[in-house]
C-alpha positions in Angstrom: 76.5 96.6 124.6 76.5 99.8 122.8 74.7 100.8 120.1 75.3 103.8 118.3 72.7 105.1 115.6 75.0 106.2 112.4 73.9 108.8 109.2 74.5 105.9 106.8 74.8 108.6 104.4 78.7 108.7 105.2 79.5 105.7 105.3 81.0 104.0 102.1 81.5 99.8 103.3 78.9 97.3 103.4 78.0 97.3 106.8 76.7 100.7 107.2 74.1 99.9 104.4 72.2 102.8 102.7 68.9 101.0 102.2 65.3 102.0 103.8 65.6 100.8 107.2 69.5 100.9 107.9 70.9 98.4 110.4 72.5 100.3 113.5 76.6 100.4 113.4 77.0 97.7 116.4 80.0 97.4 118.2 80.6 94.4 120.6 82.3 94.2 124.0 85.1 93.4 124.2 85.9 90.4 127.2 87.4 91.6 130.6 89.9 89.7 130.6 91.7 91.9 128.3 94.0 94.5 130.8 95.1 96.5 128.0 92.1 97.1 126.3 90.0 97.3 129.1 89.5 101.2 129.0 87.5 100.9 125.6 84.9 103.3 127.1 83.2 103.3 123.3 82.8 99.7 123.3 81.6 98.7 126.8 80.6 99.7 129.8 82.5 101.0 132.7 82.4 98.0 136.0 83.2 99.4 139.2 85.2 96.5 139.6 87.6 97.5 137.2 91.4 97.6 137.2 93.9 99.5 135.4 96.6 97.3 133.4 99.8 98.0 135.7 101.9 98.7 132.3 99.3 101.9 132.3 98.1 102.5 135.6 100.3 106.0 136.2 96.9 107.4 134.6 93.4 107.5 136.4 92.2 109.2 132.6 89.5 105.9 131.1 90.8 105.1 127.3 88.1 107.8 125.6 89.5 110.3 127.8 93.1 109.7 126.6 94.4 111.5 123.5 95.7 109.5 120.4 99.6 110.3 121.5 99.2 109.0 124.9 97.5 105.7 123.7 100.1 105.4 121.6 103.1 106.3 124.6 100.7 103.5 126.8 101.4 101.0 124.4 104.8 102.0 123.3 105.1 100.8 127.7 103.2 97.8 127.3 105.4 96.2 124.7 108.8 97.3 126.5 108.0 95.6 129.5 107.7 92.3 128.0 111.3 91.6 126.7 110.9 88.4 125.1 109.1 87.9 122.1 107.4 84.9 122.8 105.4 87.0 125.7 104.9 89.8 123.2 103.3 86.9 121.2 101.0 85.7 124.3 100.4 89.4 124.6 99.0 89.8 120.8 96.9 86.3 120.9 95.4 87.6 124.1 94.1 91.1 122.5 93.0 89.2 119.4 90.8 87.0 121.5 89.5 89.4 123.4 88.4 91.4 120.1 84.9 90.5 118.9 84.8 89.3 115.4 83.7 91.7 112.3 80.4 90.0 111.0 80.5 87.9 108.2 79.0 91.3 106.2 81.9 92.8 107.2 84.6 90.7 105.9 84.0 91.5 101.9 86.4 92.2 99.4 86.0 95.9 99.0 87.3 96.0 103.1 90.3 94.3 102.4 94.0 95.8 103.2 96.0 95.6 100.6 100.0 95.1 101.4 99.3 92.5 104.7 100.3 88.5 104.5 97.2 87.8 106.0 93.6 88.8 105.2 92.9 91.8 106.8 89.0 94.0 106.9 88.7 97.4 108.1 86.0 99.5 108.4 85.6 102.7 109.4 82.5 105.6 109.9 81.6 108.9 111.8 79.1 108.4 114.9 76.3 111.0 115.6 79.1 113.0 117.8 81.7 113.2 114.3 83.7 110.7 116.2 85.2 108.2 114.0 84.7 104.9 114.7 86.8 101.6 113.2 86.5 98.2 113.3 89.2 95.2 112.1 90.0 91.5 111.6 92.0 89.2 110.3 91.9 85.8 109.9 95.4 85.6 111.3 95.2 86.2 114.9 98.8 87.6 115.7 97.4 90.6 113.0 94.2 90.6 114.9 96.1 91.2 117.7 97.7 94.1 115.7 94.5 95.1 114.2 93.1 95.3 118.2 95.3 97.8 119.4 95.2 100.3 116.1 91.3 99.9 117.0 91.4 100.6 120.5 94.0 104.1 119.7 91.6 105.4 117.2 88.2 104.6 118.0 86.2 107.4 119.2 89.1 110.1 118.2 88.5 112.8 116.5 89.0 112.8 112.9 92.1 115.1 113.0 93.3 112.9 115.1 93.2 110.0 113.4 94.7 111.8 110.3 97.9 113.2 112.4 99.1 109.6 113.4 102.2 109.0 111.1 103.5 105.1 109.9 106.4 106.7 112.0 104.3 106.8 115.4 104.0 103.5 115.0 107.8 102.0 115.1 108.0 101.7 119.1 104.9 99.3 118.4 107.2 97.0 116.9 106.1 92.8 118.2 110.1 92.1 117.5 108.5 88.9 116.9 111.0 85.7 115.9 112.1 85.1 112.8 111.9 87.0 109.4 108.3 88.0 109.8 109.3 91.2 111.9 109.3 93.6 108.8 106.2 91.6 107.5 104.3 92.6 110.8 105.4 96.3 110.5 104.0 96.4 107.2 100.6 95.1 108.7 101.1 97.5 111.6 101.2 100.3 108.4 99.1 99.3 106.1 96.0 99.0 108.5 96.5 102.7 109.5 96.9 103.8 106.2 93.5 102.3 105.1 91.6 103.5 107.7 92.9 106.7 107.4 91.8 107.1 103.9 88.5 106.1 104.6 88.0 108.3 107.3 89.0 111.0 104.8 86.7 110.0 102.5 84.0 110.2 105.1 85.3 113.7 105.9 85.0 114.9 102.4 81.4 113.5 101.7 80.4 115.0 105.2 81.3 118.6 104.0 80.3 118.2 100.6 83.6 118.0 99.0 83.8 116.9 95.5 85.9 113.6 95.5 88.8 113.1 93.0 87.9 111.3 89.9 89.1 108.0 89.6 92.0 107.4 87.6 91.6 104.9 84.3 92.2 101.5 84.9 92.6 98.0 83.7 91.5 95.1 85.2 93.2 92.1 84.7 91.4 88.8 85.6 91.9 85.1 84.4 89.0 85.7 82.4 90.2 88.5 80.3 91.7 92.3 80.7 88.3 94.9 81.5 88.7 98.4 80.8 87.8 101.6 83.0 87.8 105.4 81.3 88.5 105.5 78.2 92.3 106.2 78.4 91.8 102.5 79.9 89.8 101.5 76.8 92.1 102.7 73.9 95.1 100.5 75.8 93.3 97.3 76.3 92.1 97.6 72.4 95.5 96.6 71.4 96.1 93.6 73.6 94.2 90.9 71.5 96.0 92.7 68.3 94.8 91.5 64.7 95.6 88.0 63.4 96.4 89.3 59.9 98.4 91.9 61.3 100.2 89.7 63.1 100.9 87.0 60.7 102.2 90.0 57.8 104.3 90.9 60.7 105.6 87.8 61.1 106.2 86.6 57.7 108.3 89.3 56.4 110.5 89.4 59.8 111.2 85.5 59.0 111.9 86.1 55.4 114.1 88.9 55.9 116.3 87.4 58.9 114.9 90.5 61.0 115.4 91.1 64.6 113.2 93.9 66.6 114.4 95.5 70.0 111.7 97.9 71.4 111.5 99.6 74.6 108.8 99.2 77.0 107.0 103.1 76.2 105.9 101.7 72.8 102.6 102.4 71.5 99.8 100.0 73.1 99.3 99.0 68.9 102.8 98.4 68.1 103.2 96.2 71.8 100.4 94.4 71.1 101.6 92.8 67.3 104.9 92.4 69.2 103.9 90.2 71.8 101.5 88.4 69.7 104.6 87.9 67.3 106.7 86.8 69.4 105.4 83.4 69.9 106.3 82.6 66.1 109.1 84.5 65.8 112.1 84.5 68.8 114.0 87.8 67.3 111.5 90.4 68.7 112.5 91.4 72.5 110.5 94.5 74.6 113.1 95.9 77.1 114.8 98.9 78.9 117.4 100.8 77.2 120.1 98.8 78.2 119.0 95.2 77.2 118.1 96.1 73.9 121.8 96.5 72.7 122.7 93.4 74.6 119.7 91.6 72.4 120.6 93.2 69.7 124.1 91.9 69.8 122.4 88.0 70.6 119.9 88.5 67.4 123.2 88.8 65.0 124.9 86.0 66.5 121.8 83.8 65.5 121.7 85.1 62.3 119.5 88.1 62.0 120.9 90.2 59.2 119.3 93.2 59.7 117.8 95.3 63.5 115.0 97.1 63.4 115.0 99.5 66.8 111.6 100.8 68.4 113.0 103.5 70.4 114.3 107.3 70.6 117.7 108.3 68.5 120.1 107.4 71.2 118.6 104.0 71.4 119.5 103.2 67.7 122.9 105.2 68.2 123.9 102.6 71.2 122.5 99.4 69.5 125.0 100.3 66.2 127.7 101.5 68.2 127.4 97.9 70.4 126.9 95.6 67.3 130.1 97.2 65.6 132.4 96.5 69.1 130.8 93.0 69.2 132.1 92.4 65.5 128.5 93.0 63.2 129.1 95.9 61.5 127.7 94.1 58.4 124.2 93.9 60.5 122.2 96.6 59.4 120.7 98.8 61.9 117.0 100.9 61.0 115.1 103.7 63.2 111.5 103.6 62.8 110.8 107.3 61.1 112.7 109.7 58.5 112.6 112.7 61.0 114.8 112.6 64.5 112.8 111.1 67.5 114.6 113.0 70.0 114.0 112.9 73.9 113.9 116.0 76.2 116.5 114.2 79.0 119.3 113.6 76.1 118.8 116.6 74.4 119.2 118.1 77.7 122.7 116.3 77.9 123.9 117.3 74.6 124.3 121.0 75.0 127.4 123.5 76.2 125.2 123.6 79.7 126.1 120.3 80.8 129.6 120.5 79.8 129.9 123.4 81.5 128.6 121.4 84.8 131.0 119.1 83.7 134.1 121.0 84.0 134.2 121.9 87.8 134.4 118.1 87.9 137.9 118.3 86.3 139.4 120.3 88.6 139.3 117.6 91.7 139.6 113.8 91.9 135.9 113.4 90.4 134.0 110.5 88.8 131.0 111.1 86.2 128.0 109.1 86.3 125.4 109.3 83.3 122.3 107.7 82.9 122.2 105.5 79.9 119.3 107.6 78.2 122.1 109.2 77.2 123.6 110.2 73.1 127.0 108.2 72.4 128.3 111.9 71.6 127.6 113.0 75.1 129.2 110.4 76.8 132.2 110.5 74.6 132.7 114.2 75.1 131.6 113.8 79.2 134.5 111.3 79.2 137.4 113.1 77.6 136.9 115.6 80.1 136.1 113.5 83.2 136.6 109.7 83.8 132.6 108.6 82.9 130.4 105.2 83.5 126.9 104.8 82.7 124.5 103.6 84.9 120.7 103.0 84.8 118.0 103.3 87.0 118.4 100.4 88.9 121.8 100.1 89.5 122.8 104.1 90.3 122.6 103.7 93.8 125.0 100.5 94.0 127.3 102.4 91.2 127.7 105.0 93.1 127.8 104.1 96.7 130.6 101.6 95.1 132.7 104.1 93.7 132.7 106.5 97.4 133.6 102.7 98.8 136.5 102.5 96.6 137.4 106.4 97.0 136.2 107.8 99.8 137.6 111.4 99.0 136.0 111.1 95.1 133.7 113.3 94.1 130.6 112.4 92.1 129.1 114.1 89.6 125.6 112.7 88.1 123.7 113.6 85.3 121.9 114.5 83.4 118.3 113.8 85.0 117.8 116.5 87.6 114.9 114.6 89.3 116.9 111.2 89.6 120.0 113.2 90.9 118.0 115.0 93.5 115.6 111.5 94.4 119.2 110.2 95.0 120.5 112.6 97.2 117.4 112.8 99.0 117.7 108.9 99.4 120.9 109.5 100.9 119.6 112.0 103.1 117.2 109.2 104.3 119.6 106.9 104.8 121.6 108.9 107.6 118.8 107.7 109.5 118.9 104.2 109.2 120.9 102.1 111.5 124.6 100.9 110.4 123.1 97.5 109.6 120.4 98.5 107.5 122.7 100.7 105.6 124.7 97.8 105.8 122.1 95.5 103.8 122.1 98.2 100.8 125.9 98.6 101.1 128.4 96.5 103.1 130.9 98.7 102.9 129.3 101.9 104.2 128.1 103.0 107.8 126.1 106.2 109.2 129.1 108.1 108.9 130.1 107.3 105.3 127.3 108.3 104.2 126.9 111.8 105.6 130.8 112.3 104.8 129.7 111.8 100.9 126.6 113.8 101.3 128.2 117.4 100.1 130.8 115.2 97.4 127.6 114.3 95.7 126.3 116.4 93.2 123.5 116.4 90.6 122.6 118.5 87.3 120.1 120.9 87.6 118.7 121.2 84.3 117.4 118.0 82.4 114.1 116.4 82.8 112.6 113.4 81.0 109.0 115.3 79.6 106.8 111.6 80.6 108.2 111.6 84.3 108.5 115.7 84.9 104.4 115.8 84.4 104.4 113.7 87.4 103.0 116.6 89.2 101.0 118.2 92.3 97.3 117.5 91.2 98.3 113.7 90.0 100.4 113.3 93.8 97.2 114.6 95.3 95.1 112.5 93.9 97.4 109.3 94.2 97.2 110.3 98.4 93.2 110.8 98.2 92.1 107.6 96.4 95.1 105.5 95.8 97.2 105.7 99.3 96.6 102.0 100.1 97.4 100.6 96.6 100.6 99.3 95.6 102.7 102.6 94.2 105.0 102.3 91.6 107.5 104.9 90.6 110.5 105.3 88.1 113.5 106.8 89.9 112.8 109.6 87.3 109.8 110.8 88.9 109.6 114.7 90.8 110.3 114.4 93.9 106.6 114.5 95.5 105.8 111.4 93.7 109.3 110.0 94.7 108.6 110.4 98.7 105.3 109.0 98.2 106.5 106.3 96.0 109.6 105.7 98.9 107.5 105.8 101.9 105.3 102.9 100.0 108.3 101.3 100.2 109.2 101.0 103.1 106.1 99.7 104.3 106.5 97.0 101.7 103.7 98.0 99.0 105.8 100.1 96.7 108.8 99.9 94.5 110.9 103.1 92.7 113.5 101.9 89.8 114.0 101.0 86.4 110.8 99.6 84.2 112.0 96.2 85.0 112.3 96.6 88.5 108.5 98.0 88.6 107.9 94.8 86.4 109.8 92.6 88.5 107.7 94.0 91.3 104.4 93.5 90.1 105.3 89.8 89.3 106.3 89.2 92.6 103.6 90.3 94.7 100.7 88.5 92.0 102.8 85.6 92.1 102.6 86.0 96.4 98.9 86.3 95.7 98.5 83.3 94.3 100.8 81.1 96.3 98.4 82.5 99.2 95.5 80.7 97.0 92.8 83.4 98.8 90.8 85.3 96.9 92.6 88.5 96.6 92.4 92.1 94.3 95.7 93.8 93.7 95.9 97.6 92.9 99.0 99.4 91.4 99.0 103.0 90.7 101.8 102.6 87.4 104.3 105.8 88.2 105.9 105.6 84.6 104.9 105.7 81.0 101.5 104.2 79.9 103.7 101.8 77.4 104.5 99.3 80.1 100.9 98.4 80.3 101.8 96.0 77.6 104.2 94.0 79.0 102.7 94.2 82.7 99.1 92.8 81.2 101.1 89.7 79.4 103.1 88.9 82.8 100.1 89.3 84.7 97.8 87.2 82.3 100.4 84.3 82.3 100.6 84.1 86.1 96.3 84.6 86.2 95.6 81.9 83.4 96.8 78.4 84.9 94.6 79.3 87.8 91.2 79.3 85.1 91.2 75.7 84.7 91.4 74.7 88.8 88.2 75.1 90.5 90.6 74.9 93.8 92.9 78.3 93.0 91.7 81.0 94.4 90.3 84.0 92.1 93.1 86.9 91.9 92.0 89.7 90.3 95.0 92.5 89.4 94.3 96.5 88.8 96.9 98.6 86.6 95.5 101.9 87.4 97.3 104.6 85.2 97.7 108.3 87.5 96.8 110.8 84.6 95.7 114.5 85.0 91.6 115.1 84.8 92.3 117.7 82.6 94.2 116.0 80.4 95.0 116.8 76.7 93.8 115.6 73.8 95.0 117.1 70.9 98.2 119.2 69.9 98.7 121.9 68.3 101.2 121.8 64.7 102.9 124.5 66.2 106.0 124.3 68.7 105.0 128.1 70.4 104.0 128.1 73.8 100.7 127.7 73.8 97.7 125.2 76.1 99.1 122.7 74.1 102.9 122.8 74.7 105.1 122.3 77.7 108.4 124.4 78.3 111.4 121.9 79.7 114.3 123.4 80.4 114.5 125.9 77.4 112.9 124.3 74.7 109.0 124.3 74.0 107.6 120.4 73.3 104.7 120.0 71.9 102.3 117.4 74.2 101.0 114.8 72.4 98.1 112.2 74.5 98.8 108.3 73.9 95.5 108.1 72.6 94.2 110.6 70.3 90.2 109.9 71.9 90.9 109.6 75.7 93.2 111.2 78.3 97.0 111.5 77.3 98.9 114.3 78.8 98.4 117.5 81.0 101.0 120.8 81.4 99.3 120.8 85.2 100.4 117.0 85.9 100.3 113.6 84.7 101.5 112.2 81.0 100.7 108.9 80.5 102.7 108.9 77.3 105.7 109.8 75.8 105.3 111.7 72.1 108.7 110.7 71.4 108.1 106.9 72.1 105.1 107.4 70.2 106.7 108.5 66.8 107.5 103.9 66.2 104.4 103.0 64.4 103.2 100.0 63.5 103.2 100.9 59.3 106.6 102.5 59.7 108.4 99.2 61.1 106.3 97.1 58.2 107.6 99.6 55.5 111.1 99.4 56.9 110.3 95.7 56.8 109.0 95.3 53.4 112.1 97.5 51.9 114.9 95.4 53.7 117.6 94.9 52.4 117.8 98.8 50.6 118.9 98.2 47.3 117.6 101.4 45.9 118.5 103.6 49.3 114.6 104.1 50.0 115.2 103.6 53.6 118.6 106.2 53.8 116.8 108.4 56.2 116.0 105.5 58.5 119.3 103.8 58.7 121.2 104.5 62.3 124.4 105.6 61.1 128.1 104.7 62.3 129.5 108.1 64.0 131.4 109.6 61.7 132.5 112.4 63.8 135.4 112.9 66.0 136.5 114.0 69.9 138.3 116.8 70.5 141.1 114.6 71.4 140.4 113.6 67.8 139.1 110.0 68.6 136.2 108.4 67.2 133.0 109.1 68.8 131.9 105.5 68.9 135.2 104.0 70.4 135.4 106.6 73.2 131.2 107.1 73.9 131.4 102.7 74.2 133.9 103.0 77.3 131.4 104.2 80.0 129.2 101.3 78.7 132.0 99.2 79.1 133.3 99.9 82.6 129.3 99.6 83.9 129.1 96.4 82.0 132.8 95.3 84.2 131.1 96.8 87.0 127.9 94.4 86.6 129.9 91.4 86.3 132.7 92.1 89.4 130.9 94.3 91.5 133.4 96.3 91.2 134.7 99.5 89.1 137.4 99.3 87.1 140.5 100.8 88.8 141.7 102.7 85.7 138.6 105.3 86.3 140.0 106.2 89.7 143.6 106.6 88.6 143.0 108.7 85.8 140.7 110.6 87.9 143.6 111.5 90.5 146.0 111.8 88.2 144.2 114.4 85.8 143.3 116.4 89.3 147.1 116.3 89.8 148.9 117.6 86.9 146.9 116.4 83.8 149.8 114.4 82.6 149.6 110.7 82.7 152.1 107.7 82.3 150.5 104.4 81.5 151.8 100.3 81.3 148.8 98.7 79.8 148.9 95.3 79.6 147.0 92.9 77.3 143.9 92.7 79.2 143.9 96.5 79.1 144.4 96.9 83.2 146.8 99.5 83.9 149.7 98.5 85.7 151.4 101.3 86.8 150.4 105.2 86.4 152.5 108.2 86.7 151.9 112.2 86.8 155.3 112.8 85.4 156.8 112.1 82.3 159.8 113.6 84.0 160.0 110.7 86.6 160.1 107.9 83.5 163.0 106.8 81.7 162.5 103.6 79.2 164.4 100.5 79.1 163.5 98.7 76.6 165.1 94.8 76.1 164.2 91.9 73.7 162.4 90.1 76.3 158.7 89.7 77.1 159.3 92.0 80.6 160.0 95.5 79.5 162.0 97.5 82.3 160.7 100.6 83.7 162.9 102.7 86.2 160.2 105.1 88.0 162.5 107.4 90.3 165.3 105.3 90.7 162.9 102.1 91.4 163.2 99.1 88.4 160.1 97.4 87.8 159.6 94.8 85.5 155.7 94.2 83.6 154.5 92.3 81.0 153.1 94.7 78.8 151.3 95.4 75.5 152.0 99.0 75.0 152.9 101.6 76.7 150.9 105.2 76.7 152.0 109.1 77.8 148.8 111.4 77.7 148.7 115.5 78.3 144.6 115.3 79.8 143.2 112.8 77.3 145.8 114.0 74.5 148.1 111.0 73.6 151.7 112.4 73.1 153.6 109.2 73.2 153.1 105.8 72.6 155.5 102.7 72.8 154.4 99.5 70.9 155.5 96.7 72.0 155.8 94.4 69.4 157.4 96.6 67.2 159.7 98.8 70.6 158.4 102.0 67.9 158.0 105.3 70.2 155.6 107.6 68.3 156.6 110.8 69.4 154.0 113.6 68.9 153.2 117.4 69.8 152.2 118.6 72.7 149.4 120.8 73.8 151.3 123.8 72.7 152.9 122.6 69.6 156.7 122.0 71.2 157.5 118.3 71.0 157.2 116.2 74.2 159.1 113.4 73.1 161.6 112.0 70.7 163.5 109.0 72.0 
């Protein structure tokens, strides 16, 4: 046995303990019967009777004399000569019972590997010679067996070497063992390195006297209650157990006055708080995305809600009127939650000649336009005059359009406007022309290796809109997030810089991080609590919350509802679940009245925002990285919903200011903003339900790049039957019967039709109605006129 005398002073787990009269760090033997690990000069002694491992006998060097990359090559050769997994298996059990166990002292909480299926301890620390030195177990022993060979390539490194080993280094170490556990094991292959590598870089730091990075603010959710830390953490848990009275006034008028309330998740911690207490008396309150919220809205005036009160930005209210109105409500009554506009810095960045500009090198080639939902109604109606437009969100971009390059393979795409989603999406392509054609396969049937390179320079992005919440996502937070937070779960909106998005997509793919929508973060969270639990071990959760602070509210209440049955059995296991929120030390926290740029303002783009902190007392935002709220979001207050409340219905026009108006205005095609905005929210909605987008976006796409004149048959489910880039090609015979005749160069087709449409661009010159066989002859784009049959 060895014994190695340690400066407890760097060591931060319970075994290297810093009282009086510390207890040596003591590493055991391992048995000889172990070939591989045999050479573990740092853990036993040499025996003149020993014999190399065949697998690694081309090298007289002993284990401590072998260099991290070479361990790594000799075990990279162990696990190809065994080609079946069940000797891969025997392989694995064998180094795990060679392995000396980690003391009981050892095996504590605050050593425990976050991510793996099994329980997993590591600990690490720096021997008299600055070698680092790591211990492991698991009370699985295939992941012991795992845990056994990490330990016997980094013990007694140096510490730069430990660092240089990448989660890539270790894909030859794959077990390819049977079943589905094969990306579980990876993940425990990961997940170990990861952790000791943080801890040996903590070791590092306190060695040389580095400050550490401060802690981020937390909460801590247990089945006993939500437990604050900093006191960003303590102004968000303040609202959680919102007042009774508050509560029941809420409550009262909202039943009284038939009211239904659709917030998004980046409400204020108050204004979530009431709403979730609500909700258990009263069904019409919903906290969504975007999206949902019209779709609610819509399902609130169906049961009888007379009026909708939105918690949101502008656009929010502009889409839920605008939906309501196509769904047949326009008598429901639609309210915004403040007299002045509650903009957002990604729409506004959508709204402006800039974008259109973008816009219109799309028309000139067979192009498709895909816009983010956070979008105004005016932009999407304008985008889509000019080029054939869907929406999309955050969680279904990818499918939308890796769908639409399936469909078309020559189409371009043109996504906007949130520069850091556009280039997270490229750069996920990028990624993906490394993956094998099956597991590009799994994301997309219908594309290989080669489709996706082939769409790579199709696929472009605007350059110039950023969402102000995701866009302080900077260096200093990133940094911090690798220092403290490397081996929690990450979470990360797919609006996120790019820095955070690789960190957030490397997570990933080691299974302990998600990057999406707000409900795909909350979906994720769920999931791996509700894995916790159904392990029934005692377990502590961590996840750094890459979006704004606001979906605390909702993450707390799915958390505490999972956490809660498990209070009242002495048999469940205790799960304890950390939101940890990534803000900037130097955070701000007040703002100044003034929109000039000044310590207190941020420039996006070309406008100057003033940065407002979630709460007023604690850490809010920071122009050198990390906003934890949104100012826009934070514009719904609690006493603006109750006045809008208290006033409904608006007899005497009180509320005039706060009312979401009906778009008044026109296209340049001179079509109503609403009807034409509605489309691109249509075809995603088609595209939702059939997996599929709707063909008419691809013709009028090819015909437009053509010659800009297009011949439609519509028929009465509004599919186009039959398109044409020639009026000169079309001749119109026209008989009593249900099948109208067309002759198209010579050819006679018959279709069952409902009308009949001739566009110049998006212009419409002609129109035959078939009920009435009236051709509406009008002028064309230069005032002659294009038709008069």
């Amino acid at each position: 046995m060895v014994v190695l005398t340690v400066n407890t002073t760097v060591f931060t787990s319970s075994i290297f303990s810093t009282s009086p009269n510390p207890k040596p760090f003591i590493l055991q033997p391992l048995k000889r019967h172990l070939p591989l690990l045999k050479p573990f000069k740092c853990l036993q002694r040499r025996s003149s009777s020993f014999k190399l491992n065949p697998v690694i006998s081309g090298s007289a060097l002993t284990a401590s004399e072998l260099a991290v990359p070479s361990k790594l090559e000799h075990l990279y050769a162990e696990f190809r000569s065994l080609r079946e997994p069940a000797e891969r298996v025997k392989r694995l059990l064998s180094y795990a019972a060679a392995m000396a166990p980690m003391a009981e002292s050892g095996r504590v909480d605050e050593n425990r590997v976050m991510g793996c299926t099994a329980r997993v301890w590591v600990e690490v620390g720096i021997d008299e010679e600055g070698k680092v030195r790591v211990a492991a177990d698991s009370d699985s022993e295939i992941t012991r067996g795992f845990c056994a060979c990490l330990v016997w390539v980094l013990d007694g490194s140096e510490p730069e070497e430990v660092m240089k080993v990448s989660t890539d280094d270790l894909v030859g170490l794959n077990a390819g063992l049977p079943g589905g556990s094969g990306r579980s094991r990876m993940n425990t292959w990961h997940n170990v390195l990861i952790s000791m590598q943080k801890r040996t870089k903590q070791l590092l730091a306190r060695r040389k006297g580095k400050v550490p990075f401060e802690h981020f603010p937390s909460l801590v959710v247990t089945s006993d209650g939500v437990f604050p830390k900093g006191s960003y953490a303590e102004a968000q848990a303040k609202y959680l157990f919102p007042d009774e009275l508050k509560v029941n006034e809420l409550v009262n008028v909202l039943k009284e006055k038939k009211i239904g309330v659709v917030a998004h998740f980046y409400m204020d911690p108050e204004v979530q708080g009431i709403l979730t207490a609500a909700q258990k008396q009263w069904p019409h309150i919903h906290i969504s995305d975007s999206l949902v919220m019209a779709d609610t809205a819509v399902k609130m005036a169906k049961a009888g809600c007379q009026f909708i009160t939105v918690l949101g930005v502008d656009f929010m209210s502009e889409n839920v009127r605008a939906i309501l109105d196509q769904a047949g409500f326009s008598e429901v009554g639609v309210y915004r939650m403040s007299n002045d506009q509650i903009g957002c810095s990604l729409a506004d960045a959508a709204a402006t000649p800039t974008y259109m500009e973008y816009l219109s090198a799309a028309s000139r080639s067979t192009s498709l336009h895909v816009i983010y939902i956070n979008t105004k109604l005016e932009t999407k109606a304008f985008a889509h005059e000019l080029v054939p437009t869907i929406t999309c969100t955050s969680s279904n971009v990818v499918q939308t359009i890796l769908q639409a390059f399936a469909q078309v393979p020559d189409l371009s795409i043109w996504y906007g406007p949130d520069s850091y989603m556009g280039a997270n999406i490229k750069e996920l392509f990028q990624q993906m022309t490394k993956m094998t054609d099956e597991e590009i396969a799994a994301i997309h049937p219908e594309h290989s290796q080669d489709s996706i390179r082939s769409v790579l320079p199709r696929l472009h992005y605007f350059q110039d809109g950023t969402c102000i919440v995701h866009h302080l996502f900077g260096h200093e937070v990133v940094e911090n997030i690798k220092e403290m937070y490397c081996d929690a779960f990450l979470t990360a909106h797919l609006e996120v810089p790019g820095e955070m998005f690789s960190l957030a997509m490397e997570a990933k793919r080691r299974g302990m991080g998600v990057v999406g929508s707000t409900q795909n973060i909350l979906d994720f969270i769920k999931d791996r609590v509700q894995e916790a639990l159904d392990r029934n071990i005692n377990d502590h959760l961590q996840f750094v919350l890459g979006t704004e602070s606001g979906m605390v509210t909702s993450i707390v209440a799915t958390v505490r509802s999972l956490l809660e049955p498990a209070k009242s059995s002495p048999e469940k296991a205790k799960v304890t679940v950390e939101i940890v929120f990534p803000v900037s030390s130097d955070s701000i926290s007040k703002t100044s009245s003034s929109l000039s740029s000044d310590a207190h303002s941020v420039k996006v783009g070309d406008v100057i925002l003033p940065v407002v902190p979630g709460i007023a007392s604690g850490e809010g935002c920071s122009i050198h990285g990390g906003c934890a709220s949104c100012p826009y979001m934070k514009m719904n207050s609690l006493s603006s919903l109750l006045k809008v409340s208290h006033h409904l219905p608006d007899e005497e026009n009180i509320l005039s200011a706060y009312k979401a108006e009906r778009f008044k205005l026109q296209t340049p095609n001179g079509k109503s903003v609403a009807d034409v905005g509605c489309e691109p929210i249509l075809h995603m909605r088609n595209f939702q339900a059939t997996k599929l987008l709707p063909e008419m976006l691809f013709q009028v796409a090819k015909a437009r790049s053509v010659h800009g004149l297009c011949f439609y048959i519509i028929n009465t489910t509004n599919q186009i039957l039959l398109l044409v880039d020639s009026l000169a090609k079309v001749s119109f015979v026209i008989d009593s019967s249900i099948a109208h005749m067309v002759l198209v160069e010579g050819e006679e087709v018959a279709h069952a039709v409902l009308k009949i449409k001739v566009l110049w661009l998006d212009t419409e010159i002609l129109q035959f109605d078939a009920s009435g066989f009236a051709l509406f002859p009008l002028a064309g784009p230069d005032g002659e006129e294009i038709a008069s049959h």
